[in-house]
Backbone as CSV, one residue per row, in Angstrom:
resi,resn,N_x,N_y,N_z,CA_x,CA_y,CA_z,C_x,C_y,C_z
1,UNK,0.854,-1.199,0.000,0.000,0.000,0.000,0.888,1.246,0.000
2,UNK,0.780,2.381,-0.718,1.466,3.561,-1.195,1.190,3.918,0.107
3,UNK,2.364,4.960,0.654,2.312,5.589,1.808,1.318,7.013,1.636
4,UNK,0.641,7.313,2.304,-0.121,8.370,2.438,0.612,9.313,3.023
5,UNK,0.604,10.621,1.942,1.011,12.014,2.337,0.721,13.226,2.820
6,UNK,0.464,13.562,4.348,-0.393,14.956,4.545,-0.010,15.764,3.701
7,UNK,-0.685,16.469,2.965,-0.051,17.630,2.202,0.512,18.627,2.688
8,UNK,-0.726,19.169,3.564,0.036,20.111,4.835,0.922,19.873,5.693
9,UNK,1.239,18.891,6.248,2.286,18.544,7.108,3.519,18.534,5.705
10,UNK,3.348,17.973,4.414,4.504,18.218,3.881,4.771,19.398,3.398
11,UNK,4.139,20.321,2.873,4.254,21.596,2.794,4.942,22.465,3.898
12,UNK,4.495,22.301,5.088,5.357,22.321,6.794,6.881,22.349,6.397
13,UNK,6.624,20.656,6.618,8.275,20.478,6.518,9.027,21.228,5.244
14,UNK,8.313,21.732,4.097,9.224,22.494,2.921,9.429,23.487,3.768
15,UNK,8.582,24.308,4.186,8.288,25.794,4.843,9.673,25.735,5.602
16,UNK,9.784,24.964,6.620,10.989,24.718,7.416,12.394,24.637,7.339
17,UNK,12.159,23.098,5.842,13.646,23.454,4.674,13.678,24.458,4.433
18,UNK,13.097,25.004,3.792,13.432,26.644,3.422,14.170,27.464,4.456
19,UNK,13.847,27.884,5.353,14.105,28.389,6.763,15.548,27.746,6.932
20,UNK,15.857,26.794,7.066,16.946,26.342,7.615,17.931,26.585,6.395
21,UNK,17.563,26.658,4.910,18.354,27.020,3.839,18.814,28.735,4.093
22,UNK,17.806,29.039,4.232,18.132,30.448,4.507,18.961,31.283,5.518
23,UNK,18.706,30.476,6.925,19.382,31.223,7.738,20.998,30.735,7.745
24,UNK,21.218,29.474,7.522,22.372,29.014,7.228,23.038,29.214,5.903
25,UNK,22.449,29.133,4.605,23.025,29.611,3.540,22.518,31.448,2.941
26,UNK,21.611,31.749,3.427,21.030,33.113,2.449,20.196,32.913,1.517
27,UNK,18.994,33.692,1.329,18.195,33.133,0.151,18.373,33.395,-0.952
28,UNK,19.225,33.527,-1.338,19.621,33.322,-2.596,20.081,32.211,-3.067
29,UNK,20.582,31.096,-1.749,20.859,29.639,-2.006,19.602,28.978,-2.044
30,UNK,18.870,29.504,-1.808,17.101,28.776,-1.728,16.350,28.734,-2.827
31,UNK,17.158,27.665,-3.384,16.296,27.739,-4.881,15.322,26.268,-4.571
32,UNK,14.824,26.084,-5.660,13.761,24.642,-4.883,14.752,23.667,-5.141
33,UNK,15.468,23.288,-5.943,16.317,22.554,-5.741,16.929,22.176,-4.484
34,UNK,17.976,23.034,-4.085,18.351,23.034,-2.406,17.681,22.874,-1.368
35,UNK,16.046,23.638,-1.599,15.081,23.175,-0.657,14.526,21.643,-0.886
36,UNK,14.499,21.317,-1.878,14.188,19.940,-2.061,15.503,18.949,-1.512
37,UNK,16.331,19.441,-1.073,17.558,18.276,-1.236,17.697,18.499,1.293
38,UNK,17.461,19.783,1.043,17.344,19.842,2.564,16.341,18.954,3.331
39,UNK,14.809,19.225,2.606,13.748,18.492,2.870,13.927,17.061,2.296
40,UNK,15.201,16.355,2.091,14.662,15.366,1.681,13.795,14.686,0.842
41,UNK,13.632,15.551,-0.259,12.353,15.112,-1.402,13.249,15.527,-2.879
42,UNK,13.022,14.700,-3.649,13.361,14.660,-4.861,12.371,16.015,-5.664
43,UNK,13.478,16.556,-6.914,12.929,17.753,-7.295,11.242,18.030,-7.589
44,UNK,10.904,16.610,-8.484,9.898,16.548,-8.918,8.577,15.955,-7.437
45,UNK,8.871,15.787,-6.346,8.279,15.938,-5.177,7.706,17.013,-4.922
46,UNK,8.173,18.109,-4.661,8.651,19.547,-4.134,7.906,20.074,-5.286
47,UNK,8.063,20.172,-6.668,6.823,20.528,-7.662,5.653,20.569,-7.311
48,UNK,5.104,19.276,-6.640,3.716,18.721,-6.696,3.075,19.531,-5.787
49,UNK,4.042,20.479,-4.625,3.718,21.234,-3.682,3.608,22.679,-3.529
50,UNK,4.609,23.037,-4.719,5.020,24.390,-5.198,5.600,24.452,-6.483
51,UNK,4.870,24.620,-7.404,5.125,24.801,-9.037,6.507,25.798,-8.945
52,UNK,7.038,26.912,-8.820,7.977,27.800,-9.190,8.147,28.149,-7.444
53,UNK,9.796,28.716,-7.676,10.021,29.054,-6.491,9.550,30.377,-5.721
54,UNK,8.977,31.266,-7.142,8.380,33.054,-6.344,7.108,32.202,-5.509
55,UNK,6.162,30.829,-5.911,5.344,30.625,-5.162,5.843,29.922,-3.762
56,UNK,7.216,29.092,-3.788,7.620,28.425,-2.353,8.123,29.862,-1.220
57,UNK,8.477,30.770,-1.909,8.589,32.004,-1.217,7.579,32.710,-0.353
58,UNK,6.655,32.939,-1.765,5.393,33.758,-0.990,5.033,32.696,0.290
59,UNK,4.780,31.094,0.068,4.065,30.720,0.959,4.743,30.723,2.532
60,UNK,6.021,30.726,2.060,6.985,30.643,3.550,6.833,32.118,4.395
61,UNK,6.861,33.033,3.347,6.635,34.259,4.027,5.530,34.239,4.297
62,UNK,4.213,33.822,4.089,3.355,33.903,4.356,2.716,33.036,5.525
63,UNK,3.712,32.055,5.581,3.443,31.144,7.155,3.967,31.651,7.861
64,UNK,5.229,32.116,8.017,6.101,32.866,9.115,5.048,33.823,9.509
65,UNK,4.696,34.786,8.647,3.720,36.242,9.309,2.528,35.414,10.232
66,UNK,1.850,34.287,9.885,0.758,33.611,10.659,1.140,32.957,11.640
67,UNK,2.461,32.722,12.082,2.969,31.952,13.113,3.282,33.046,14.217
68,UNK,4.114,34.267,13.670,4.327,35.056,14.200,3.205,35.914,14.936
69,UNK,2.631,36.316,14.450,1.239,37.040,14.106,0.396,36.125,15.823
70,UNK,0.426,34.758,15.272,-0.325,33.940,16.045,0.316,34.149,17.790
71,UNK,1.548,34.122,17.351,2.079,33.765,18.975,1.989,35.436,19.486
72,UNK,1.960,36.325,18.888,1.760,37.823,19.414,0.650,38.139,19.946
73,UNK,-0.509,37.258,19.129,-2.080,37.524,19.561,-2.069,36.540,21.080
74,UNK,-1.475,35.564,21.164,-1.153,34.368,22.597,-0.540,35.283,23.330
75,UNK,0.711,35.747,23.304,1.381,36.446,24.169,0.609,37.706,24.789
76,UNK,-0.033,38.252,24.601,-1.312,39.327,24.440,-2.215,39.235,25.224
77,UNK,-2.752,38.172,25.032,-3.501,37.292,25.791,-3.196,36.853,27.213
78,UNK,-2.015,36.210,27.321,-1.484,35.422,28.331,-1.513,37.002,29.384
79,UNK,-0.537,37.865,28.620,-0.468,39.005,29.762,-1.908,39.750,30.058
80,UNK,-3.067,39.432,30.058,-4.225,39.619,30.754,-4.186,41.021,30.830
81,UNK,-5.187,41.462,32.037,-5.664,42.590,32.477,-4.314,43.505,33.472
82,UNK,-3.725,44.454,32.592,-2.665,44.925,33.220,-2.693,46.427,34.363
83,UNK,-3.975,46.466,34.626,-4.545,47.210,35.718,-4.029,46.376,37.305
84,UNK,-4.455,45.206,37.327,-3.566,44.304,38.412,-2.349,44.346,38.866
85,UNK,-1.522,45.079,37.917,-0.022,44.790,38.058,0.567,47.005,38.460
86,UNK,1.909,46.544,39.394,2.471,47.879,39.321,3.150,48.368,38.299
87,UNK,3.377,49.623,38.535,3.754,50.415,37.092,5.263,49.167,36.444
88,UNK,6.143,49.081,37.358,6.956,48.273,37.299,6.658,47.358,36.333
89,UNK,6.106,46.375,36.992,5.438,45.272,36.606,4.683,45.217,35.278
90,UNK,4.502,46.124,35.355,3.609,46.360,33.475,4.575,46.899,32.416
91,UNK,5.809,47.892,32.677,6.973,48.120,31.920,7.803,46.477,31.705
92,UNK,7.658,45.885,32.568,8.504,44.519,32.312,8.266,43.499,31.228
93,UNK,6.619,43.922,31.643,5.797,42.339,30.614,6.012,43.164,29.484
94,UNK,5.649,44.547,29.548,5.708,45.166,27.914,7.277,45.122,26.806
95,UNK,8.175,44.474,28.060,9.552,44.528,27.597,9.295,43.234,26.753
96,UNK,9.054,42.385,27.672,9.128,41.207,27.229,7.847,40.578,25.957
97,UNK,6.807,41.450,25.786,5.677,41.174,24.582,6.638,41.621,23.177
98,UNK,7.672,42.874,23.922,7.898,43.121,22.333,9.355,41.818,22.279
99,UNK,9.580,41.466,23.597,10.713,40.758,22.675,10.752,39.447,21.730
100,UNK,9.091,39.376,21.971,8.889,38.633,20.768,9.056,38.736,19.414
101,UNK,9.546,40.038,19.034,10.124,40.448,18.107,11.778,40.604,17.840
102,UNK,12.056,39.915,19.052,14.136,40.570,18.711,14.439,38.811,19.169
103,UNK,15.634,38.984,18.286,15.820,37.623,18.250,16.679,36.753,19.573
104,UNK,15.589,36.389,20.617,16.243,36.391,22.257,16.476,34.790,21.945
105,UNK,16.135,33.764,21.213,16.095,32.417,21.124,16.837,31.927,20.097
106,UNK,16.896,30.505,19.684,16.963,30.185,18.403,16.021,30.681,17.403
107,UNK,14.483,30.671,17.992,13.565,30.127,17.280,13.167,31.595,16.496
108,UNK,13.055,32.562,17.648,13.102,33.597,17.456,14.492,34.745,16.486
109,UNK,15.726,34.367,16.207,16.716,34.418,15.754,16.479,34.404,14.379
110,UNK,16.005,32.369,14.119,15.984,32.231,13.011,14.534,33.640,12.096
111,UNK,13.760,33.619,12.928,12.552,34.099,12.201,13.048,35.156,11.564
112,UNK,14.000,36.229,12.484,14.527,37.506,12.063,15.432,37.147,10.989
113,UNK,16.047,36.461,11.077,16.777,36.142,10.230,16.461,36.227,8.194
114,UNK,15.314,34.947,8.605,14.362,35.143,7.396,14.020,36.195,7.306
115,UNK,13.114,37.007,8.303,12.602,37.771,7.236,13.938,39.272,6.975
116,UNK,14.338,39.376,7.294,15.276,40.806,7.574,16.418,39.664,5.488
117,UNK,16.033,38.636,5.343,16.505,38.339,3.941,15.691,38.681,2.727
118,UNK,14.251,38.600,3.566,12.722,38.721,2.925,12.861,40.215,2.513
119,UNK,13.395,40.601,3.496,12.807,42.129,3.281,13.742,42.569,1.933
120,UNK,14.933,42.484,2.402,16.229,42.779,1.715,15.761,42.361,0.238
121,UNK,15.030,40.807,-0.101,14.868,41.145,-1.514,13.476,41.714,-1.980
122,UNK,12.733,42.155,-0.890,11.601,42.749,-1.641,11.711,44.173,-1.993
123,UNK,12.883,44.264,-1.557,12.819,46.211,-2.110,12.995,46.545,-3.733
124,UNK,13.887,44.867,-4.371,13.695,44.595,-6.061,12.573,43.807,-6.450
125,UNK,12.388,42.695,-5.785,11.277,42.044,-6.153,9.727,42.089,-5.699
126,UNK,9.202,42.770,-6.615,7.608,42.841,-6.487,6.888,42.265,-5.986
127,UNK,7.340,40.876,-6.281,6.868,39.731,-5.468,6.745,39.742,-4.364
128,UNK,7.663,40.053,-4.001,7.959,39.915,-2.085,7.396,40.768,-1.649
129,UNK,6.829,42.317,-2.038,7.297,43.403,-1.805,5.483,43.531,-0.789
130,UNK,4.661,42.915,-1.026,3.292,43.632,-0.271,3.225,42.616,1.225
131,UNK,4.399,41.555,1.348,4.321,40.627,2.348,5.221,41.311,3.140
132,UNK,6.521,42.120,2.475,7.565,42.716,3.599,6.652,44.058,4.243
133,UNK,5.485,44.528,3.299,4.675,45.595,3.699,3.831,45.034,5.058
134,UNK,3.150,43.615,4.913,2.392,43.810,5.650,3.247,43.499,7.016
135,UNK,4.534,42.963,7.261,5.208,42.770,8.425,5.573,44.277,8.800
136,UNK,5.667,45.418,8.398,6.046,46.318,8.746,5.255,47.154,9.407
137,UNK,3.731,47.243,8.663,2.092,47.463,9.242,1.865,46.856,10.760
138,UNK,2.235,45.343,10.608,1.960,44.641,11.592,3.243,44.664,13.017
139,UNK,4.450,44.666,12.824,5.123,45.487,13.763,4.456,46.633,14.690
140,UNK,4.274,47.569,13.409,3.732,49.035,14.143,2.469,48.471,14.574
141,UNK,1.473,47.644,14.372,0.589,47.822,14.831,0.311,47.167,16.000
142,UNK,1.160,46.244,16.482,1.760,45.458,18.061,2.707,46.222,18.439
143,UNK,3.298,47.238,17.981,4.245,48.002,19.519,3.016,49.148,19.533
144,UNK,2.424,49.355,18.579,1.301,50.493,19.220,-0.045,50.360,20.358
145,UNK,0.059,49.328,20.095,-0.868,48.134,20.965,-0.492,48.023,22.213
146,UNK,1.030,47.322,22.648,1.857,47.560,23.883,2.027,49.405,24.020
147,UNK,1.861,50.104,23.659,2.275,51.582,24.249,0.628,51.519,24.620
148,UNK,-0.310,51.534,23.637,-1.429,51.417,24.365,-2.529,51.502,25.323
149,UNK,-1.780,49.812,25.814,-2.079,49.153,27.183,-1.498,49.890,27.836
150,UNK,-0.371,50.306,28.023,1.138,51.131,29.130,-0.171,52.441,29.429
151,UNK,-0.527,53.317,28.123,-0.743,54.760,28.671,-2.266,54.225,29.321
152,UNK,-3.557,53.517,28.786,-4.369,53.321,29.616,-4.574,52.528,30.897
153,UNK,-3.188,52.379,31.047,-3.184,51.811,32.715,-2.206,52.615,33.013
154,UNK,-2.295,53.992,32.863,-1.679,54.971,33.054,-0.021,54.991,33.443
155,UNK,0.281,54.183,32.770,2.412,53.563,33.232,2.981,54.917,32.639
156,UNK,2.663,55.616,31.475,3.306,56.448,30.444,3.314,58.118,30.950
157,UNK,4.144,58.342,30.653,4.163,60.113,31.376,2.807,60.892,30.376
158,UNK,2.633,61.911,30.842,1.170,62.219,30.317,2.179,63.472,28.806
159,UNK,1.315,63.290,27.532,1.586,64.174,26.689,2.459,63.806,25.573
160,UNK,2.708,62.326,26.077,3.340,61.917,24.828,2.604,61.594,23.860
161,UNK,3.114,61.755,22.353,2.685,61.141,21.003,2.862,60.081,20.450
162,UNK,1.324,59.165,20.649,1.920,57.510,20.850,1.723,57.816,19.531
163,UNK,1.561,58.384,18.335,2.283,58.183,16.825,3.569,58.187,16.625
164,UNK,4.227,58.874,17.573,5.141,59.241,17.299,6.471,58.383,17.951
165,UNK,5.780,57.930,19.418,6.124,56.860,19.886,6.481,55.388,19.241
166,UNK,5.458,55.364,18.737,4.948,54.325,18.410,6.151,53.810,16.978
167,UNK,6.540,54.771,15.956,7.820,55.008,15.130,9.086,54.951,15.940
168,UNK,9.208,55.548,17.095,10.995,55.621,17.766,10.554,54.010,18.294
169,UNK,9.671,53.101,18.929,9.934,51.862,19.511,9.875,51.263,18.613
170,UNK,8.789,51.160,17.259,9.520,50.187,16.088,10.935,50.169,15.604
171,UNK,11.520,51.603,15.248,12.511,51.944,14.901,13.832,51.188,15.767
172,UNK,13.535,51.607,16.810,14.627,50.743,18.046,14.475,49.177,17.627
173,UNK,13.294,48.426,17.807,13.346,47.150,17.987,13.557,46.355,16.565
174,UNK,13.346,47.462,15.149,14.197,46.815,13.884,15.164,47.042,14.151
175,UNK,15.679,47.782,14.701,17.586,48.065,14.210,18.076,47.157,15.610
176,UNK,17.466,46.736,16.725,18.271,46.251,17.817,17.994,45.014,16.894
177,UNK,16.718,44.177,16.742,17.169,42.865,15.552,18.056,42.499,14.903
178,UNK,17.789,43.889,13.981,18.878,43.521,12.872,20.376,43.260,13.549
179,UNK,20.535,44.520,14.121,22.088,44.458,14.566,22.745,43.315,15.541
180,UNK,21.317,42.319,16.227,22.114,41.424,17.075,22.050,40.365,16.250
181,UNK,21.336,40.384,14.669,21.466,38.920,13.972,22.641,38.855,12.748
182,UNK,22.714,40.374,12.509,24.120,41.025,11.904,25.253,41.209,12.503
183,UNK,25.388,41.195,13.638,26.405,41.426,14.912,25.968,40.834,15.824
184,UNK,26.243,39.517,16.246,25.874,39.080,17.559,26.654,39.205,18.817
185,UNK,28.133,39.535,18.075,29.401,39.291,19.191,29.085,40.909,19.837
186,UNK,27.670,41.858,19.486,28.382,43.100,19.750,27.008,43.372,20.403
187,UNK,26.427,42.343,19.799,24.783,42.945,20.429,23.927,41.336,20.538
188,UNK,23.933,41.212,22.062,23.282,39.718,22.364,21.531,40.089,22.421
189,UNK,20.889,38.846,22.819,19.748,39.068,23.168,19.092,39.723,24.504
190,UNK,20.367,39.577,25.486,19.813,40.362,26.866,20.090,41.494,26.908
191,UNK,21.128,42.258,25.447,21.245,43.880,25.120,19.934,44.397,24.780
192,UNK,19.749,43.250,23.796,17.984,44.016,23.126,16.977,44.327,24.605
193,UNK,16.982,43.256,24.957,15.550,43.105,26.326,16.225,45.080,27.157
194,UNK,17.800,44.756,27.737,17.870,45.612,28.447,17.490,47.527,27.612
195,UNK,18.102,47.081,26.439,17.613,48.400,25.858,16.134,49.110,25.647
196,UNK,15.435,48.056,25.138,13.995,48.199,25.220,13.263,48.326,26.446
197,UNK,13.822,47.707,27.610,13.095,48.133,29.507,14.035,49.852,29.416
198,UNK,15.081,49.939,29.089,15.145,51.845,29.817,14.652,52.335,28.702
199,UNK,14.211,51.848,27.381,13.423,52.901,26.654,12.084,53.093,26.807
200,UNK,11.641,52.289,27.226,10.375,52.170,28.035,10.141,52.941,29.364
201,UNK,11.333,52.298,30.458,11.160,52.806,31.220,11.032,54.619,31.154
202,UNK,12.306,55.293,30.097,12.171,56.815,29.751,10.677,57.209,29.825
203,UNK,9.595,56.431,29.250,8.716,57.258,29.073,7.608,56.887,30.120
204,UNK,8.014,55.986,31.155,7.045,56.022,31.900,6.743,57.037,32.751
205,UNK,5.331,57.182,33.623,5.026,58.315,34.226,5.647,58.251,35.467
């Protein structure tokens, strides 16, 4: 009897080859070929799942943003009703919601990794170019979310411009990414956390 194939679970595991092609080689080594030889599947396998590689792209970028996306809406969640907690105490968790965005793990590492390659080729390729948009939308629209929560449980000094805010903490937490997955020997993951608690802390009330 022919072995039965989840599609989705194999599509997964491409999503993943990919990922591991990338952060270890660059995507530009990520052709389906290489992803087929990482994943273990012969070329004409890897076809049956993704005709051309602009489509094994879009879909990887497009799982990463739903994974990501997903664990931000959990993390969100988990930190509950932040009226309960002292001013302290609510600058901390807010440190730690955004550091779901800086690369403090492997897991988290690799993600930046990908996409900060994603981005890099969507500024030529069209293709890429409305998926690196919507991660950039969606950034701003979870650190604006955490400033938020901070000023209506009154943590935030009174008179600030959470538009404006809301640009200097994205701004910080792309470039602390980038620079600890571009420079790690110079910028670890407990630089990012500590930089983001006194920039936070600056604006509390």
């Amino acid at each position: 009897m022919p072995k039965i194939v989840d599609p989705v679970e194999r599509r997964r595991e491409v999503v993943d080859a990919l990922f591991r092609v990338v952060v270890r080689d660059g995507l530009q080594r990520a052709s389906l070929r290489t992803v087929a030889a990482e994943a273990q599947l012969n070329i004409g396998s890897l076809r049956h799942y993704f005709a051309t590689q602009e489509e094994l792209m879009r879909f990887a970028m497009t799982s990463m943003i739903e994974r990501v996306a997903e664990r931000l809406r959990a993390a969100v969640e988990e930190a509950g009703d932040l009226a309960v907690l002292s001013a302290q105490e609510r600058l901390e968790l807010s440190a730690r919601l955004l550091g779901e965005l800086l690369p403090l793990d492997e897991r988290r590492r690799a993600e930046v990794t990908v996409f900060l390659d994603f981005a890099a080729a969507s500024r030529t390729d069209p293709a890429l170019r409305d998926l690196a948009s919507q991660v950039a939308v969606g950034t701003r629209a979870f650190v604006s979310r955490v400033l938020e929560r901070l000023e209506t449980g009154g943590a935030l000094r009174r008179g600030l411009r959470l538009d404006v805010e809301t640009e200097r903490l994205s701004a910080l937490v792309d470039g602390l990414a980038m620079n600890a997955v571009l420079h790690p020997e110079l910028v670890s993951g407990h630089d990012c956390l500590e930089v983001v608690r006194t920039h936070l802390g600056a604006l509390a009330a």
